[in-house]
C-alpha positions as semicolon CSV with decimal commas, in nm:
position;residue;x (nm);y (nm);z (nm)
1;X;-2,693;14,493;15,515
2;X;-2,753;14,433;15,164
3;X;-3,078;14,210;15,110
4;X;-3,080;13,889;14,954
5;X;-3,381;13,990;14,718
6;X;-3,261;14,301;14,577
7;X;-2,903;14,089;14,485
8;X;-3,148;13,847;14,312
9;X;-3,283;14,116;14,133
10;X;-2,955;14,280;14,049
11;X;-3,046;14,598;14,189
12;X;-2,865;14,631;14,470
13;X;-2,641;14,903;14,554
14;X;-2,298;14,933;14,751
15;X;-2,356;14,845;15,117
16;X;-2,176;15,125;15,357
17;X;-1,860;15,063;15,541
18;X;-1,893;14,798;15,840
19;X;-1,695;14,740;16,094
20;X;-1,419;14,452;16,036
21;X;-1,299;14,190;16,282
22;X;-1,043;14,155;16,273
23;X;-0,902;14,537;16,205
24;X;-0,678;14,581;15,895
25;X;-0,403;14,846;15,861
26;X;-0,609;15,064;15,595
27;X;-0,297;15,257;15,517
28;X;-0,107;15,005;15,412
29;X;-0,138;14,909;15,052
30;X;-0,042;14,588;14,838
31;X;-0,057;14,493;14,500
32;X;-0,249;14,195;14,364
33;X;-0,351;13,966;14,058
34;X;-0,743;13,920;13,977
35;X;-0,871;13,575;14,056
36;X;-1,083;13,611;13,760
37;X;-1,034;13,678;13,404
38;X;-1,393;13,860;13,391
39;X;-1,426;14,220;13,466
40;X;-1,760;14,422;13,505
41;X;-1,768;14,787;13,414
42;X;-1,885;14,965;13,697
43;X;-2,176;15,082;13,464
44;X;-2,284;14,730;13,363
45;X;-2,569;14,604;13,571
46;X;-2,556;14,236;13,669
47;X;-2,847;14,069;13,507
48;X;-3,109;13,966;13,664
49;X;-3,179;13,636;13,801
50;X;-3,504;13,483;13,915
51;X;-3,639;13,506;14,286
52;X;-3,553;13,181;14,491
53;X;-3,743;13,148;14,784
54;X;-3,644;13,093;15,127
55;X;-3,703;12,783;15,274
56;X;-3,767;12,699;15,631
57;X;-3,367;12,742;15,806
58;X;-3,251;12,383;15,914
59;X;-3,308;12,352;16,322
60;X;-2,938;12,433;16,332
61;X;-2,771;12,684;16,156
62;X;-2,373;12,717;16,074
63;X;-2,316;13,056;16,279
64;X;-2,008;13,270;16,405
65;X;-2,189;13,270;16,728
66;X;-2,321;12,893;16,804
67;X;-2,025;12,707;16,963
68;X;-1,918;12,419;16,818
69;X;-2,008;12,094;17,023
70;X;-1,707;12,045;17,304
71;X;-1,908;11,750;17,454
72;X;-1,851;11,378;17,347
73;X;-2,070;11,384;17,077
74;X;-1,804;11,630;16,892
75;X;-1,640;11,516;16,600
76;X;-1,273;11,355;16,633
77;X;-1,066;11,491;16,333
78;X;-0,943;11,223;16,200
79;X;-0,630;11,165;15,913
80;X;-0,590;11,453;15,709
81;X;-0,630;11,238;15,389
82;X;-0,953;11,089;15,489
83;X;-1,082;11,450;15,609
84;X;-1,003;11,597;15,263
85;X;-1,178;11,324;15,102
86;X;-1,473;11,376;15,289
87;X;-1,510;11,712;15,215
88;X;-1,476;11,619;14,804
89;X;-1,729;11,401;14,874
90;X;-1,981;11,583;15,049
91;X;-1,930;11,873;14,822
92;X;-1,998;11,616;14,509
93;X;-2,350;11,515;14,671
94;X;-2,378;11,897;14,732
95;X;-2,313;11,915;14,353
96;X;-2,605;11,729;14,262
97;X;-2,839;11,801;14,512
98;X;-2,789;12,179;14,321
99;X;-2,857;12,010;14,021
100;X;-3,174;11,848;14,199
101;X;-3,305;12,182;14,363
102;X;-3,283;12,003;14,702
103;X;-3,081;12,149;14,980
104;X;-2,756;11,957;15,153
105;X;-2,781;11,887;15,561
106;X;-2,656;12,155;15,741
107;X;-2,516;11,960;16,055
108;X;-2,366;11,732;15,807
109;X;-2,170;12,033;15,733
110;X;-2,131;12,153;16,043
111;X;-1,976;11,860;16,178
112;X;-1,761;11,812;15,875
113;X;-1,588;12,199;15,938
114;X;-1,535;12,103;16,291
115;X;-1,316;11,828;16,172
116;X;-1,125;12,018;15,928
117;X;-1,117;12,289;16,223
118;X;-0,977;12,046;16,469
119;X;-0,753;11,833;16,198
120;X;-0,553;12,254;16,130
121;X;-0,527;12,295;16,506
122;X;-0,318;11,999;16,545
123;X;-0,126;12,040;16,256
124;X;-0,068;12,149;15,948
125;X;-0,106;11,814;15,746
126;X;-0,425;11,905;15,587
127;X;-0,363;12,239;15,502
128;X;-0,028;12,086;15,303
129;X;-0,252;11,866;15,141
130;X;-0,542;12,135;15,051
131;X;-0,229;12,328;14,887
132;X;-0,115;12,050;14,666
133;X;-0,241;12,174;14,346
134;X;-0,423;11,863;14,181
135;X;-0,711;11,719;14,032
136;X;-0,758;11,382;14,040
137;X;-0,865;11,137;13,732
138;X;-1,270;11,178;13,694
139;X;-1,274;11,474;13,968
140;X;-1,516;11,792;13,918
141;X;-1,288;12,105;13,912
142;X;-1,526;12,255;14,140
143;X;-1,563;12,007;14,409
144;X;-1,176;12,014;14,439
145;X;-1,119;12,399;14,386
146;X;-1,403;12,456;14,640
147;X;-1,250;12,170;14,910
148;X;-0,908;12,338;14,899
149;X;-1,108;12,747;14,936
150;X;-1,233;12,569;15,237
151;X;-0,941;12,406;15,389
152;X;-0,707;12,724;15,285
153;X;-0,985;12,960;15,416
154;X;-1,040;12,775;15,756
155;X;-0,633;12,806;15,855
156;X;-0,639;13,167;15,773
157;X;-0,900;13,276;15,946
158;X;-0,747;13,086;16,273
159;X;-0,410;13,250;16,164
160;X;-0,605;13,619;16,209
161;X;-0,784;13,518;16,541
162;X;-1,115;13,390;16,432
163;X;-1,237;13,124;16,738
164;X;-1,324;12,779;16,655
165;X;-1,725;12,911;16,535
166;X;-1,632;13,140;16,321
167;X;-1,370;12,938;16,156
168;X;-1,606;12,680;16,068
169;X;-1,901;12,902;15,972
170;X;-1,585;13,075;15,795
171;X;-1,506;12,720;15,612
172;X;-1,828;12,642;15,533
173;X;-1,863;12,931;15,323
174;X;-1,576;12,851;15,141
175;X;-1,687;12,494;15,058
176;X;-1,962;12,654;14,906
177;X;-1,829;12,921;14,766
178;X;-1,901;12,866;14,387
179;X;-2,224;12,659;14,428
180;X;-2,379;12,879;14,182
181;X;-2,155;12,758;13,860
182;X;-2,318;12,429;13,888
183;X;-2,666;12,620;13,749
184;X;-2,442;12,713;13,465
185;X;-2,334;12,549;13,152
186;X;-1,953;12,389;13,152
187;X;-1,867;12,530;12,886
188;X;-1,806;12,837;13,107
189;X;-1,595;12,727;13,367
190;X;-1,378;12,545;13,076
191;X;-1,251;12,805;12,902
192;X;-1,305;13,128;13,121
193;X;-1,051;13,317;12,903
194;X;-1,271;13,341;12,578
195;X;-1,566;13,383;12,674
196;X;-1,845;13,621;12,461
197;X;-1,957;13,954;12,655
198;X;-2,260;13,752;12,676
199;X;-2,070;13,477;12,871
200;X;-1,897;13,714;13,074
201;X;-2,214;13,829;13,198
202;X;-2,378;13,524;13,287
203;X;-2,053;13,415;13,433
204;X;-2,016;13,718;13,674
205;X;-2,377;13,606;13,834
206;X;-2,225;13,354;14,023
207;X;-2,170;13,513;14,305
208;X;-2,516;13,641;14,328
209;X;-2,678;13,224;14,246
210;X;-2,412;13,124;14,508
211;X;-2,567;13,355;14,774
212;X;-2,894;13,261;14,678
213;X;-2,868;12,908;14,716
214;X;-2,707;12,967;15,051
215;X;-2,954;13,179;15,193
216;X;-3,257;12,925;15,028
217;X;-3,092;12,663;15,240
218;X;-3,106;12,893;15,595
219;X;-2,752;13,008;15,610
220;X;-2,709;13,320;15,824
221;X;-2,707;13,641;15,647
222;X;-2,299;13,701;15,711
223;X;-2,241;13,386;15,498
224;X;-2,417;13,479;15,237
225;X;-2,242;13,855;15,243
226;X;-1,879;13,643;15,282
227;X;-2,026;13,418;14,972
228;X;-2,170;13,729;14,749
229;X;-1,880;13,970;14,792
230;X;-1,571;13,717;14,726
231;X;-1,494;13,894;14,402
232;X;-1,508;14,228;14,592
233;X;-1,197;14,379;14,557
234;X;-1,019;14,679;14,760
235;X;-1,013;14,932;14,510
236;X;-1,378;14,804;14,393
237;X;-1,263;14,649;14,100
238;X;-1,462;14,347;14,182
239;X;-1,806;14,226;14,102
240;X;-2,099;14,211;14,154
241;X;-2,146;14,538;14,355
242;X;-1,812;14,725;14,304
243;X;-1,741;14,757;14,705
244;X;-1,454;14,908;14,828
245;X;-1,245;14,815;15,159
246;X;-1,432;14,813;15,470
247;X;-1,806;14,735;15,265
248;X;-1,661;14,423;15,223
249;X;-1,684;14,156;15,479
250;X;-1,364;14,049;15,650
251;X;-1,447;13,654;15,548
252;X;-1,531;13,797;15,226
253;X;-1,116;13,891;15,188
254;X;-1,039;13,585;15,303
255;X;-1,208;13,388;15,061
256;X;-1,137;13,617;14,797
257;X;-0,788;13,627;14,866
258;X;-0,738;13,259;14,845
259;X;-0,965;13,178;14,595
260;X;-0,743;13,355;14,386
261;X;-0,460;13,214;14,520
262;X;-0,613;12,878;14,430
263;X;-0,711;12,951;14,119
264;X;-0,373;13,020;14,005
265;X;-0,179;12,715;14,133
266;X;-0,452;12,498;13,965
267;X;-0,653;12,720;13,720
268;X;-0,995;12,559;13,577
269;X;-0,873;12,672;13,197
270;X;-0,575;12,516;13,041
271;X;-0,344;12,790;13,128
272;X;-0,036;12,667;13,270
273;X;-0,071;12,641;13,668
274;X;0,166;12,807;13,910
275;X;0,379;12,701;14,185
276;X;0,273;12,814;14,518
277;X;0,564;13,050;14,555
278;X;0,492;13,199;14,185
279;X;0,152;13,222;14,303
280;X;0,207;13,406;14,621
281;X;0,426;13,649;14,390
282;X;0,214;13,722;14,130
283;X;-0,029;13,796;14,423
284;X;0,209;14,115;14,613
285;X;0,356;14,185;14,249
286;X;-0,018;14,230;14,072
287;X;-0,096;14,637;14,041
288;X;-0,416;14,625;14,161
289;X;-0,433;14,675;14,476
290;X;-0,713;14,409;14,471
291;X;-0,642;14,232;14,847
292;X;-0,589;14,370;15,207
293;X;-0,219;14,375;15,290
294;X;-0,273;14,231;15,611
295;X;-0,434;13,951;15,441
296;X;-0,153;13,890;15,201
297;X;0,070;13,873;15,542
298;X;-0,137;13,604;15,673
299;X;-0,145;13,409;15,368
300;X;0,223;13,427;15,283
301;X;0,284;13,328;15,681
302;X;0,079;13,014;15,609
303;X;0,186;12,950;15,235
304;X;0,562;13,056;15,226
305;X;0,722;13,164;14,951
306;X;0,901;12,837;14,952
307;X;0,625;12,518;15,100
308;X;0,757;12,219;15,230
309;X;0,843;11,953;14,903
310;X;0,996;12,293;14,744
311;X;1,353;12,222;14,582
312;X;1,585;12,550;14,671
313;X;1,921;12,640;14,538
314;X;2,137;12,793;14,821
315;X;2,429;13,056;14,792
316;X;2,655;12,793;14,801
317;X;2,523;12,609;14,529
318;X;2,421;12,369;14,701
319;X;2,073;12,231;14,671
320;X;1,804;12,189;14,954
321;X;1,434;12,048;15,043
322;X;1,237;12,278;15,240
323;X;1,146;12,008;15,496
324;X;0,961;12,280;15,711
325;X;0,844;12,677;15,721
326;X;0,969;12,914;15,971
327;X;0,686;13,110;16,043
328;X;0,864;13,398;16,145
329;X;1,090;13,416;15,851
330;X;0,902;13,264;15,582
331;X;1,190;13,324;15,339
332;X;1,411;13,154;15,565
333;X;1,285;12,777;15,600
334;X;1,431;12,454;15,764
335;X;1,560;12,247;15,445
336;X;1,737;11,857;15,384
337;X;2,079;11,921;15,168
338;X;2,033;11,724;14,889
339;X;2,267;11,776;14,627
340;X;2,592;11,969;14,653
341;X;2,752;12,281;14,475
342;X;2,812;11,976;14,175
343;X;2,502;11,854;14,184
344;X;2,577;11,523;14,388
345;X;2,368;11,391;14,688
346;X;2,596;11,427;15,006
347;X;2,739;11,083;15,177
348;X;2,583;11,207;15,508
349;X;2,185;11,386;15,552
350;X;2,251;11,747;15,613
351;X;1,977;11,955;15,783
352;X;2,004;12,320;15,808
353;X;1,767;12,599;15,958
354;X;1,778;12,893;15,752
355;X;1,701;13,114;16,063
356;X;1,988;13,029;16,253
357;X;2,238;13,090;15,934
358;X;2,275;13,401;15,855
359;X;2,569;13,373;15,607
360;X;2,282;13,116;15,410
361;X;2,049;13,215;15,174
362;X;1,839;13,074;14,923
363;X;1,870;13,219;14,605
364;X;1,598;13,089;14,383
365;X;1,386;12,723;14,323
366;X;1,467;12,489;14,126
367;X;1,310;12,263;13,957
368;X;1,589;11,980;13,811
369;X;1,642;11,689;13,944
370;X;1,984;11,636;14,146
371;X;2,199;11,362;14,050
């Protein structure tokens, strides 16, 4: 376990090899794209930040072994749009309460997560909204980017087994994933692509601040690992430790992996933003070897190549809206004809499951509109 005060400090060292829950195929191997532009030599030394202390923990704390509240009390889920906005907003007060030096409520949280736990179990309305890649008029990039590592994060981790606990302890942490860039200037989030070495190095704490904050407020000590090591990558090309496979936390992947995955369908920087299916390529096409292929799996099981809203172009030429995935062929979705092979809408709605036609194939997206 690597301590909270020698991360501070910037003088800890790689932590050995846990064990992971759930297991990954370590042979297999995938390639990836870097969430973030910034790289750390393995010989630069993260500088060093000053000691936070550790308050008093809250009476309850967010854990992978307290069981979320099955009684009356527990919190109904709710409309997806109303749960998404309530995470923005909580993570906005969480914003400046940072700013404040005063710590957020913990069962506030708590009970939040269990909504956004029970809102993915019965369907998959919120996570389709978490993966529309927008920012609204007056929004902070952060509070939105952060909402959507939570959302994104919670349905993987029930994709790979995690039980309703450690999904929401699992959420949590992505909600507050990059607390720490609020201590920062702006300027640095802005334009993460030009940034001085200076900048770069600053930048690169956040991890570390993150953690810190966390573990100030009396999160448990595997948050603040999955918080701290989300730039971790496989082949320790991450930052701030350089860790390699199984040193890194499993929720650590998970948040890693989709914070990436988020960051490319709606990047903070003006770079142009990619569609979810570009992003998801970009991901297995990247040659870093940077996420766990099992991982990938699970995310492209969830995301699909081709999301629900997606306009496809079919062998025939005709032209279809994925209407839903097949989870079991993800490149093989249920889909509304909508135009035919000339590019006219069809007298009659035709629906057609991929799955079930083998002789149909899509052949690419498209992104014209049909007459």
């Amino acid at each position: 376990m690597v301590r909270m005060s020698d991360l501070v400090r910037g003088g800890a060292t790689p932590a050995p090899a846990r064990e992971e829950q759930p297991t990954e195929d370590s042979t297999q191997r995938s390639t990836a794209v870097e969430a973030a532009p910034l790289r750390l030599s393995r010989r630069e030394k993260a500088p060093e930040l000053p000691m936070i202390p550790r308050t008093q923990p809250p009476a309850r704390q967010i854990t992978a072994a307290t069981p979320p509240r099955e009684t009356a009390e527990a919190p109904t889920p709710g409309p997806a749009p109303r749960i998404f906005d309530d995470v923005q907003v909580m993570l906005a007060t969480v914003r400046e309460l940072v700013k404040s030096g005063q710590a957020p409520s913990w069962p506030d949280l708590e009970r939040l997560l269990q909504r956004v736990v029970g809102s993915l179990e019965q369907s998959l309305d919120l996570f389709w909204l978490a993966n529309a890649p927008t920012v609204p008029a007056g929004s902070d990039y952060l509070v939105v980017h952060q909402s959507r590592v939570a959302v994104l994060a919670t349905r993987i981790g029930l994709n790979v087994g995690y039980d309703r606990a450690h999904a929401v302890a699992l959420g949590t942490a992505g909600a507050l994933i990059d607390v720490g860039l609020w201590q920062l200037p702006d300027t640095l989030l802005r334009r993460p692509d030009a940034l001085s070495p200076e900048e770069q190095a600053l930048y690169r704490t956040h991890p570390q601040r993150s953690a810190a904050l966390l573990a100030q407020w009396g999160a448990t000590d595997r948050m603040v690992d999955a918080v701290l090591q989300h730039h971790e990558r496989e082949q320790g090309q991450g930052f701030p430790q350089n860790l390699t496979g199984a040193a890194i936390r499993h929720e650590a992947k998970i948040l890693g992996l989709v914070d990436a995955y988020t960051g490319l369908t709606l990047p903070a920087s003006r770079r142009s933003a990619m569609r979810p299916h570009e992003a998801i390529r970009e991901i297995v096409r990247s040659k870093h070897e940077s996420f766990s292929p099992a991982l990938i799996k699970a995310l492209l099981a969830e995301i699909s190549v081709f999301p629900p809203g997606t306009l496809v172009r079919l062998n025939t030429g005709e032209v279809g809206q994925v209407t839903a995935v097949n989870r079991n062929h993800p490149l093989r979705p249920r889909l509304e004809v909508v135009a035919d092979s000339k590019g006219h809408r069809p007298a009659m709605p035709k629906a057609i499951d991929l799955s079930e036609t083998p002789f149909l194939y899509i052949t690419g997206p498209v992104s014209e509109p049909t007459k």
